[in-house]
Residue, then its C-alpha position, 0 to 999 in steps of 0.5 A: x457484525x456483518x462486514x463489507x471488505x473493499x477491494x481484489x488485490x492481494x492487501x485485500x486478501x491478507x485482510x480477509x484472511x485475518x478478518x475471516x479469523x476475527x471473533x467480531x465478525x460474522x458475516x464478511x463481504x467483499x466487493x469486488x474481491x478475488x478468487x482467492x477471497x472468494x474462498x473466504x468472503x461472499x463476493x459482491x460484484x461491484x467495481x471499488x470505485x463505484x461508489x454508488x453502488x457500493x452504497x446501495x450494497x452496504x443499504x441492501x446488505x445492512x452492512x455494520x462496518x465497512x474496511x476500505x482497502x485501495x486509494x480510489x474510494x477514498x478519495x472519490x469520498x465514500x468514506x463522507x457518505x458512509x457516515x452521512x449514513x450513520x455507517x461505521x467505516x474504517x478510513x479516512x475521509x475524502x478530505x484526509x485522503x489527500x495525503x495521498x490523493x494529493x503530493x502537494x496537499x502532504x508537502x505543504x503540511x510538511x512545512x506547516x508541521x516541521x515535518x522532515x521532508x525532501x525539498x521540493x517545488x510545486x509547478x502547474x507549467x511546464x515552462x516553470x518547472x523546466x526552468x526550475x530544473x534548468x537552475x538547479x543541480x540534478x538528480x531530481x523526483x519528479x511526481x504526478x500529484x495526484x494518484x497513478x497507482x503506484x507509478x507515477x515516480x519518475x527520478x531523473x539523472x540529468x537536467x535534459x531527462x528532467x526536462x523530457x520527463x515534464x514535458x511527458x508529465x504536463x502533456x498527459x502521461x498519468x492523466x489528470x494526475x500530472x495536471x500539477x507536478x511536485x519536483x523534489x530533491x533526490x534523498x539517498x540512504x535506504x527507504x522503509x515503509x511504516x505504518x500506524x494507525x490514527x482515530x483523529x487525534x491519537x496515533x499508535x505504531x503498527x511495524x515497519x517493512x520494506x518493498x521492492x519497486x522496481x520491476x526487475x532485480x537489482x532494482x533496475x526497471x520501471x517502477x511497479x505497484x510493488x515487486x515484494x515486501x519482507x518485514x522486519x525490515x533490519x533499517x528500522x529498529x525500535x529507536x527508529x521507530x520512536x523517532x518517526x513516530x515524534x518528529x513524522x506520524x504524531x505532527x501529522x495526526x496533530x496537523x490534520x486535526x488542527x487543520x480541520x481534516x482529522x485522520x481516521x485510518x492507516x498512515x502509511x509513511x515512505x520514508x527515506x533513512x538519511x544520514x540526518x534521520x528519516x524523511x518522508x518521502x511520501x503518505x498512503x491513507x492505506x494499507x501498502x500492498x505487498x507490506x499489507x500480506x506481511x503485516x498480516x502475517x505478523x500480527x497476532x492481535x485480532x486485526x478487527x479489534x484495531x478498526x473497531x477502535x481507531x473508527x470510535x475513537x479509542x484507540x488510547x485505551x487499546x492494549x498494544x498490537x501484538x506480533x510473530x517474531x518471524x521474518x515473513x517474505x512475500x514475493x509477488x508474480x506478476x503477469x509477463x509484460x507487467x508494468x507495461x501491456x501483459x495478457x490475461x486469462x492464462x491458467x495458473x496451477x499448484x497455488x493449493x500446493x504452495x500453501x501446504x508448504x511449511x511457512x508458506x501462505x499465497x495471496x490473491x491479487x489479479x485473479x479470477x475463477x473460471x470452472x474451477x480453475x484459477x486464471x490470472x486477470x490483472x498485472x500483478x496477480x499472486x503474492x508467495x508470502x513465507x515465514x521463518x525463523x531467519x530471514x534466509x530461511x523465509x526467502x527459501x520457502x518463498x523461491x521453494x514455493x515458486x520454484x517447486x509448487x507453482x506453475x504458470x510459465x506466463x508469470x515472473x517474479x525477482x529473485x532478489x526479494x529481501x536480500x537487503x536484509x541478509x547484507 
């Protein structure tokens, strides 16, 4: 069948690079892709939230199935017009979709559905959430509600920090994302990212993985879209699993269903491994990316099998996923300056080098091609994904990689990627 891939970051060039190896498809498209799914997809060169144009792109190509990979066009709703078209399209619909469009939206079905969850408050003042903050014992997570590409988490240390951070919130710092604003208790324990995949009422359990946020090592600096990723992560076990699977991704599947908004997608779950279980910190209706570039590279299963499945809603009659039992790393290289002000257009080299290394596979993410060479053209712009039989063993190919095979002095990475596995 011919396939329309949405997105050009990294997440998507791991879902290329899977779906290029499916036997359901023969023709694959990607709108607006990278240079490095350029080597795997014909490029469609429409932006993936112009939803329109997308829509005239699935018409002209008669596309038969289309895959959404980032947030932005599933909450803009292109999900609901394919389907009014008769399309088939993997992802949730706009009304679904807030489970991540919408911080609020997730926590009050938290609380319809027992759903372990951090406290919370929801505030569209500023004057009403500062003297919430004033009356309550710190640290505190302060959330835009809407979407903000991955940084709009602030933690605040004191009440006077909390208290900056609203005022900066409520007077525009992530736009019409912080018009409402979530304040939510401070979890402490390690976070883990899992992921299942859900066809409206049946919900199945993908793996788990864990990602770095925070721009420098140590975890110290701003929060990014993701510094890294490693799975398996060694926090979550198969009881783990079980656990979230019944007390956080089967109340959510029952909850959206019985509310009238039925998922049909990825649950991406944030959850916080707490002395008292795990939490969810929050939902993406997608793909995490950089765990996206893991997942793809432990999974065995044909990824296109999965879509198919969960978009007819016969997931329940699926056989498992099957995985690698390698570790896989990927750490991500991101443009100096990332996540404030960086440049474009410096030329990176030794990218056909990395991937001839044992283990290694590099990802695309804000990249373009210019005369046959590779430039970068985003903030975060390769993932250096690497596999082995310990984890040690994959960090070192991954650093190997960058260290001996990539040149682009404009990037940085952390050096710290997955070494909370190793302890």
């Amino acid at each position: 069948m011919k396939v329309l891939l949405i997105g050009s970051g990294g997440r998507e060039h791991a879902l290329a690079w899977k779906l290029a190896k499916s036997d359901q498809v023969s023709e694959l498209f990607c709108a607006p892709g990278n240079a490095g799914i350029a080597e795997l997809a014909a490029i469609v060169n429409i932006a993936s939230d112009d939803v329109i144009g997308l829509i005239g792109v699935v018409q002209s190509l008669e596309i038969d199935f289309v895959i959404v990979g980032p947030e932005a066009p599933l909450a803009l709703g292109l999900v609901d017009l394919l389907q009014d078209l008769g399309v088939k399209v993997f992802g949730p619909t706009q009304a679904a979709a807030q489970l991540e469009s919408s911080k609020a939206f997730t926590k009050e079905l938290c609380d319809r559905y027992d759903i372990p969850t951090a406290g919370y408050a929801v505030f569209t003042e500023a004057d009403e959430a500062i003297a919430y903050v004033h009356e309550n014992t710190p640290p505190f997570v302060i959330k835009a509600d809407g979407l903000a590409a991955g940084k709009g988490v602030v933690i605040a240390q004191s009440k006077f920090e909390a208290e900056d951070e609203l005022t900066e919130f409520f007077s525009g710092k992530f736009g019409e994302a912080s018009k409402k604003v979530v304040v939510e208790e401070f979890m402490t324990g390690q976070e883990a990212s899992f992921f299942a995949i859900s066809d409206g009422k049946t919900a199945i359990p993908l793996i788990a993985a864990q990602d770095h946020k925070r721009a420098y090592d140590g975890d110290k600096g701003p929060n990014t879209g993701g510094m890294g990723a490693y799975s398996p992560a060694p926090v979550f076990g198969q009881a783990e699993m079980e656990l979230v699977m019944e007390k956080i991704i089967q109340p959510t599947v029952y909850g959206m269903k019985k509310d009238g908004n039925p998922f049909v997608g990825v649950l991406f779950a944030g959850l916080m491994m707490t002395d008292d279980g795990p939490k969810l910190i929050e939902y993406n209706a997608r793909f995490g990316d950089p765990e996206c570039q893991v997942l793809m590279r432990r999974l065995s299963t044909d990824v296109m099998d999965i879509f198919i499945a969960a978009e007819a809603g016969k997931l329940s009659k699926l056989e498992a996923p099957a995985w690698f039992e390698e570790t896989v790393v990927n750490v991500v290289l991101a443009a100096q300056g990332y996540p404030g002000e960086y440049e474009k257009g410096s030329e990176i080299q030794g990218i056909e080098t990395a991937n001839e290394m044992e283990g290694v596979k590099i990802f695309h993410a804000g990249t373009k091609s210019d005369d046959g060479k590779v430039l970068s053209n985003g903030g975060r712009v390769l993932n250096v994904t690497a596999s082995g039989d310990s984890v040690k063993e994959a960090i070192d190919r991954a650093y190997e990689a960058i260290d001996e095979a990539i040149d682009w002095p404009e990037g940085f990475c952390r050096r710290d990627i997955a070494h909370h596995a190793l302890s």
